[in-house]
ChimeraX commands (.cxc) that place a marker at each C-alpha (Angstrom):
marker #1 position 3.66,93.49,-44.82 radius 0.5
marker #1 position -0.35,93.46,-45.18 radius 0.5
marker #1 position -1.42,93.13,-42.12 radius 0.5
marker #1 position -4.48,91.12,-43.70 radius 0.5
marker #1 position -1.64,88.13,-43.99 radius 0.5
marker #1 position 0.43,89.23,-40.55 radius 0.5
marker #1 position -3.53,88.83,-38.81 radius 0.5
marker #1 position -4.15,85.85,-40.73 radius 0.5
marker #1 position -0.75,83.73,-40.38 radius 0.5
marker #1 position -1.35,84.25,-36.20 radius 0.5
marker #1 position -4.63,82.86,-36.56 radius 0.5
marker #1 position -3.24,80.22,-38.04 radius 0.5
marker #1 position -0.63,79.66,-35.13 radius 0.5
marker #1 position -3.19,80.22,-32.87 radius 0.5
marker #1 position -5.35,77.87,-33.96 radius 0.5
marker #1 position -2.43,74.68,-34.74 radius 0.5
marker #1 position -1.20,75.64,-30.86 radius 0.5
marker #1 position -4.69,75.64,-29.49 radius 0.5
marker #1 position -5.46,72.12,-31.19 radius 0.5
marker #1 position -2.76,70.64,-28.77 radius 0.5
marker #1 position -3.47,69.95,-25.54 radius 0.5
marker #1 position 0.19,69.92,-24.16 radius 0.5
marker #1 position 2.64,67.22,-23.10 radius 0.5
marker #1 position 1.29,63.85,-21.97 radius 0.5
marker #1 position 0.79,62.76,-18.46 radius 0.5
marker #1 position 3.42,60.30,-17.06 radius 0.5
marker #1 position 2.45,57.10,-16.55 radius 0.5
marker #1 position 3.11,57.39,-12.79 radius 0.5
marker #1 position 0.65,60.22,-12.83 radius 0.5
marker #1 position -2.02,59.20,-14.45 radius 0.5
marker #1 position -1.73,55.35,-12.82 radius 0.5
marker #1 position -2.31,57.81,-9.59 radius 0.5
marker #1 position -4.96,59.42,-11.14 radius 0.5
marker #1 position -6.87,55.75,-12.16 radius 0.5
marker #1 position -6.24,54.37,-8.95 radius 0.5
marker #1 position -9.80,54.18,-6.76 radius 0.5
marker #1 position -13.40,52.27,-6.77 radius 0.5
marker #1 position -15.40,53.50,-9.81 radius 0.5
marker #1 position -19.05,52.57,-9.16 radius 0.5
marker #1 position -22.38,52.78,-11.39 radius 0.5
marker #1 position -26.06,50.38,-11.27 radius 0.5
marker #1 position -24.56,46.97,-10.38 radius 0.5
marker #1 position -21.09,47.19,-11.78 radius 0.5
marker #1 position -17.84,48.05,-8.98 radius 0.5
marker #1 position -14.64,48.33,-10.65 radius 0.5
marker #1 position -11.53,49.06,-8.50 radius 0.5
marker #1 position -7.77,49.90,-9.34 radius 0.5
marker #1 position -5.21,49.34,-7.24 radius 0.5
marker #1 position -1.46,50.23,-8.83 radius 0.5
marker #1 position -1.42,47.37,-11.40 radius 0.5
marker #1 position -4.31,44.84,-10.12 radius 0.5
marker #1 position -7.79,45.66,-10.78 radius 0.5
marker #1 position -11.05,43.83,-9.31 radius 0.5
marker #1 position -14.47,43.72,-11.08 radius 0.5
marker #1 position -17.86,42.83,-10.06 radius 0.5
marker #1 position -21.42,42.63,-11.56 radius 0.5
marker #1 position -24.15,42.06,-8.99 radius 0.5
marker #1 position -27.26,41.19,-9.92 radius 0.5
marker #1 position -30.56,39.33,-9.19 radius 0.5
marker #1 position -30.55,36.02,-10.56 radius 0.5
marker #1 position -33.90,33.31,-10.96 radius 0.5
marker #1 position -36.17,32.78,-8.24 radius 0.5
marker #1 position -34.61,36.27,-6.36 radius 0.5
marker #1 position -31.18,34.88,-5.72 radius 0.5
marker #1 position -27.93,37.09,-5.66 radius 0.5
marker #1 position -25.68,36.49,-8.59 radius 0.5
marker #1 position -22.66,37.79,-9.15 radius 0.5
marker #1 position -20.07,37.71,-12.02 radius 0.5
marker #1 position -16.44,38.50,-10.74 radius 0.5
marker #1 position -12.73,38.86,-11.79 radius 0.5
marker #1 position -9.31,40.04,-11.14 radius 0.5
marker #1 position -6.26,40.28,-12.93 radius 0.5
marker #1 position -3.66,42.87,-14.23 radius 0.5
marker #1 position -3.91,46.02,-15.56 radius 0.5
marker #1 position -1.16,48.06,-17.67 radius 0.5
marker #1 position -1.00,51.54,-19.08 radius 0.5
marker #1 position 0.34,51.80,-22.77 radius 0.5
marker #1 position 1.82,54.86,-24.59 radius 0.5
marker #1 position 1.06,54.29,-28.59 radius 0.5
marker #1 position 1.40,56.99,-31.08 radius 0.5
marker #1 position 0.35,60.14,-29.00 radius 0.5
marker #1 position -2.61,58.14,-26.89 radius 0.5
marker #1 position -2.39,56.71,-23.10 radius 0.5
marker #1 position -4.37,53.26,-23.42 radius 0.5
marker #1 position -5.59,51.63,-20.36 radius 0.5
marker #1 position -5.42,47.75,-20.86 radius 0.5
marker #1 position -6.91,45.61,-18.58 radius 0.5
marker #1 position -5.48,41.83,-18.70 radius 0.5
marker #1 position -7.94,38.57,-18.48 radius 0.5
marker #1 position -8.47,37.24,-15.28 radius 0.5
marker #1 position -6.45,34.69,-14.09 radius 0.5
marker #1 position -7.85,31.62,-12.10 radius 0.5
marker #1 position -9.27,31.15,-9.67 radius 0.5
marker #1 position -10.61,34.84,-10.24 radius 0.5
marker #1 position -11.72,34.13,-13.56 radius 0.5
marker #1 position -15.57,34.45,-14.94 radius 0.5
marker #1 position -17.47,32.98,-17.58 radius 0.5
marker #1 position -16.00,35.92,-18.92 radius 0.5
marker #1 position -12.27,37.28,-19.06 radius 0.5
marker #1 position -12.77,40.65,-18.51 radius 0.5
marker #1 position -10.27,41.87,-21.32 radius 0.5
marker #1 position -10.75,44.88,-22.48 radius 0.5
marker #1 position -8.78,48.08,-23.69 radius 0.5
marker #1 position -9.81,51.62,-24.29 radius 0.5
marker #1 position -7.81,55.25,-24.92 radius 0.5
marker #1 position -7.79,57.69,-21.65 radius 0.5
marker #1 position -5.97,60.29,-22.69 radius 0.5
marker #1 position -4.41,61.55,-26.65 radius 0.5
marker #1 position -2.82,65.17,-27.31 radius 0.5
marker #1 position -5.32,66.67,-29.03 radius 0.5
marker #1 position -8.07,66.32,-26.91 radius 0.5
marker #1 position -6.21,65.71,-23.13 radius 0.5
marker #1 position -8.27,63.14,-20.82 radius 0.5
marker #1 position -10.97,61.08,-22.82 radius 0.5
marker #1 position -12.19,59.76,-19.15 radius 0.5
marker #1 position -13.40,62.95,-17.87 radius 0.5
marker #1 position -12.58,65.70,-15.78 radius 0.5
marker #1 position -12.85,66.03,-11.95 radius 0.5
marker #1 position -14.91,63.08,-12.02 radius 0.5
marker #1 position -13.20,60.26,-13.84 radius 0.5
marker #1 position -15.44,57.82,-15.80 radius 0.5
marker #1 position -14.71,54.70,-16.64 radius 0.5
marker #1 position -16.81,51.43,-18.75 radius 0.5
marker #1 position -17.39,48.42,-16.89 radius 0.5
marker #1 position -15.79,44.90,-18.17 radius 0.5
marker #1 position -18.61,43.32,-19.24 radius 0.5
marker #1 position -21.12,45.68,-20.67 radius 0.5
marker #1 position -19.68,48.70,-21.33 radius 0.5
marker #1 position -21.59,50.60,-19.35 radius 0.5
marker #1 position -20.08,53.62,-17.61 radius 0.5
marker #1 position -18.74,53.28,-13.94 radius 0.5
marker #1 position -17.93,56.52,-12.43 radius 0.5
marker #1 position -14.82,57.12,-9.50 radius 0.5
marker #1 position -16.05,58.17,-6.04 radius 0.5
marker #1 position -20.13,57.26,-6.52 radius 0.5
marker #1 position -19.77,53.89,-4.28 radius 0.5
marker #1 position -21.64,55.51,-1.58 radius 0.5
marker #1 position -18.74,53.86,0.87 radius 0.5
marker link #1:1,2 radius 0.2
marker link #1:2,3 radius 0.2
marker link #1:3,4 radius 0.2
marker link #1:4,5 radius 0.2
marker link #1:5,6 radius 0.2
marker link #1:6,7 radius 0.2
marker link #1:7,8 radius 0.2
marker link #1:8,9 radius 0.2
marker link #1:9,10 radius 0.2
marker link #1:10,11 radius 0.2
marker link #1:11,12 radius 0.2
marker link #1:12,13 radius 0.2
marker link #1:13,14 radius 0.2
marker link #1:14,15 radius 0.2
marker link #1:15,16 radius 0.2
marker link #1:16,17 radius 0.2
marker link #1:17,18 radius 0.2
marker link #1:18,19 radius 0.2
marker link #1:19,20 radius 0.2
marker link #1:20,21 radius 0.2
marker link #1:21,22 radius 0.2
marker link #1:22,23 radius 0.2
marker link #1:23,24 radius 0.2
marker link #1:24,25 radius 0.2
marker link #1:25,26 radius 0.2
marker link #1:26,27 radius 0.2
marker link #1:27,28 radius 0.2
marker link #1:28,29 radius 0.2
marker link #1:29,30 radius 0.2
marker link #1:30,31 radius 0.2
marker link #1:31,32 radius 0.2
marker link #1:32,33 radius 0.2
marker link #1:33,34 radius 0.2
marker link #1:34,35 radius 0.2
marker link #1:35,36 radius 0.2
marker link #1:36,37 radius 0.2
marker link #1:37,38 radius 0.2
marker link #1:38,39 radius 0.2
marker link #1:39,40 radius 0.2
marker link #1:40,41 radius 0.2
marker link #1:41,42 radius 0.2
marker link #1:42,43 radius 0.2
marker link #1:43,44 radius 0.2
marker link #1:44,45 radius 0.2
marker link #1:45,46 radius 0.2
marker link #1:46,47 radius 0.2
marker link #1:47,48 radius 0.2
marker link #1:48,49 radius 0.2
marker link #1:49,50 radius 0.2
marker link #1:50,51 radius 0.2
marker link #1:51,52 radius 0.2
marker link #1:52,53 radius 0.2
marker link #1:53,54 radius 0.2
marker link #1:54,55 radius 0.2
marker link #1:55,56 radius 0.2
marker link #1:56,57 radius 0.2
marker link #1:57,58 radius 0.2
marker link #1:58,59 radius 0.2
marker link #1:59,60 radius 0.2
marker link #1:60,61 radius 0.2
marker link #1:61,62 radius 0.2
marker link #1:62,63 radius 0.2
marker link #1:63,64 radius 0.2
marker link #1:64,65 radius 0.2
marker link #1:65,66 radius 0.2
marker link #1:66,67 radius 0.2
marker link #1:67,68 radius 0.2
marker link #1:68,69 radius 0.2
marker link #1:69,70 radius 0.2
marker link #1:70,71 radius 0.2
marker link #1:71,72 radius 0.2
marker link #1:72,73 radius 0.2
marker link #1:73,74 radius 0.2
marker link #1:74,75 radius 0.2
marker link #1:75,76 radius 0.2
marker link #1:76,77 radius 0.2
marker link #1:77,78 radius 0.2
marker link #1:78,79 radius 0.2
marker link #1:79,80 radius 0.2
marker link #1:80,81 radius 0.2
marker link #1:81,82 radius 0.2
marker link #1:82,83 radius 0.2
marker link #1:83,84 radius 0.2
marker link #1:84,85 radius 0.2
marker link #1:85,86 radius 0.2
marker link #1:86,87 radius 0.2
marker link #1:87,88 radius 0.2
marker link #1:88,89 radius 0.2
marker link #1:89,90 radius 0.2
marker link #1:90,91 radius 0.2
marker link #1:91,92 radius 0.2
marker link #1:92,93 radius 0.2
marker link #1:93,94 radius 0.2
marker link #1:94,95 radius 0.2
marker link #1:95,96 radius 0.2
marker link #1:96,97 radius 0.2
marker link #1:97,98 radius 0.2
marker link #1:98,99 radius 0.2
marker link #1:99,100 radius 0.2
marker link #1:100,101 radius 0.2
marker link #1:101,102 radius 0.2
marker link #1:102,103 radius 0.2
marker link #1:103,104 radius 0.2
marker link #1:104,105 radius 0.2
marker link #1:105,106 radius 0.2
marker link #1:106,107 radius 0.2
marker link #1:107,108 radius 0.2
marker link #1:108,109 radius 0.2
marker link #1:109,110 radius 0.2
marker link #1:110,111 radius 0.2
marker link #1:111,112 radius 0.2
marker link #1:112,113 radius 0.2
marker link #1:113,114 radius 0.2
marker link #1:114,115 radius 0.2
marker link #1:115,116 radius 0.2
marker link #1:116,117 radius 0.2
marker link #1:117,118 radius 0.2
marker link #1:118,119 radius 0.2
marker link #1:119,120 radius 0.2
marker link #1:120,121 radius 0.2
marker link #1:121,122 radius 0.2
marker link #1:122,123 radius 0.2
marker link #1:123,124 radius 0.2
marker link #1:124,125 radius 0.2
marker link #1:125,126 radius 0.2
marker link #1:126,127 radius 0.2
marker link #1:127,128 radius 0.2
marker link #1:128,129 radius 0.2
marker link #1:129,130 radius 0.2
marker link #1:130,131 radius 0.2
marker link #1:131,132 radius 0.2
marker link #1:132,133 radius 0.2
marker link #1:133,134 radius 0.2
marker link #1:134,135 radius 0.2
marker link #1:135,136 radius 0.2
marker link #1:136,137 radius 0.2
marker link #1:137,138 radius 0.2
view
């Protein structure tokens, strides 16, 4: 055999099993992993096993505190080879102007967790903006 095509065909091999990042987490695991208070500006997001709470506080006209809330369920969903974290619209009476629905991958095959490493980072509910676990400061 040329060892031009024996060098070449493990590259190959190499390469497909390198492009996979392994088997999935369960979703036991990586509900353990989410759970926590992810904090960033004036956005506090926390996870509890299926609940989550979310708050925006801000300063409103004339100086005044204001503060956009909700709470409501959260679910992890296995489609295709991606974990999606779904978060649920609030419920009353811990509903907002705003429902807080919103749904986003966290973790595919090929690339492993899409939320970050040691420190996991999330997006808030309203604006998107990233929320990071542990940076509360409490």
């Amino acid at each position: 055999m040329d060892m031009r095509i024996f060098w070449g065909s493990c590259m190959v091999l190499a390469g497909w099993l390198a492009s996979c990042v392994g088997e999935p987490p369960g979703e036991a695991a990586l509900r353990l992993r989410l759970v926590g208070t992810y904090c960033g500006g004036p956005y506090v997001l926390r996870l509890s096993d299926s609940v989550y709470f979310y708050q925006k506080k801000t300063t409103g006209i004339f100086g005044t505190p204001d503060q956009e809330t909700c709470q409501g369920r959260y679910h992890l969903e296995w489609r295709g080879d991606t974990w999606y974290l779904q978060f649920e619209a609030a419920q009353p009476p811990y509903g907002s102007f705003y429902d807080c629905e919103a749904q986003y991958a966290v973790w595919n095959r090929r690339e492993g967790y899409l939320i970050g490493g040691d420190t996991l980072r999330l997006r808030d509910l309203l604006d998107g903006q990233p929320v990071w676990k542990g940076s509360c400061g409490y």
